[in-house]
N, C-alpha and C positions, 0 to 999 in steps of 0.2 A: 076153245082157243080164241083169243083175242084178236082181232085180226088188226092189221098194223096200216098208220093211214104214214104216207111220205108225200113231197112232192119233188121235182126237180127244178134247182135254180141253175139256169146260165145267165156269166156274166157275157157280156157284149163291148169291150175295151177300145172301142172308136176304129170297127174294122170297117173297110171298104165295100165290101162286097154284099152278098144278100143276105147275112148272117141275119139281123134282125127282123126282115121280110118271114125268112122261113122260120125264126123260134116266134114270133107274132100268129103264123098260121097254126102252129103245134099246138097252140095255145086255145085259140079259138076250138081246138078238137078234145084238148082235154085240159081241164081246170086245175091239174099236178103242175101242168108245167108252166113257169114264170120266168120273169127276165129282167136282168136289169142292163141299161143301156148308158155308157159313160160318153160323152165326146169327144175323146180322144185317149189314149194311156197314159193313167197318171202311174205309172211303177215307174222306178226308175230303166227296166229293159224292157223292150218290147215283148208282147207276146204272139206268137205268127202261130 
């Protein structure tokens, strides 16, 4: 059986708090998970 590679994207929509701290540390532990960081929200609604 083939075994299946993935990884995980979080976006980061210009939030406040340590959101980016902690998907930064996830990261440094395992090489799945990645991120991307906008400066602010460009949708037109927020996302909370």
């Amino acid at each position: 059986m083939k075994q299946l590679e993935f990884e995980y994207l979080f976006i980061n929509d210009g939030s406040v708090d340590q959101t980016l701290t902690v998907l930064k540390n996830y990261a440094k532990k395992d090489k799945r998970v990645k991120s991307i960081s906008f400066s602010r929200n460009f949708g037109k609604e927020a996302a909370y």
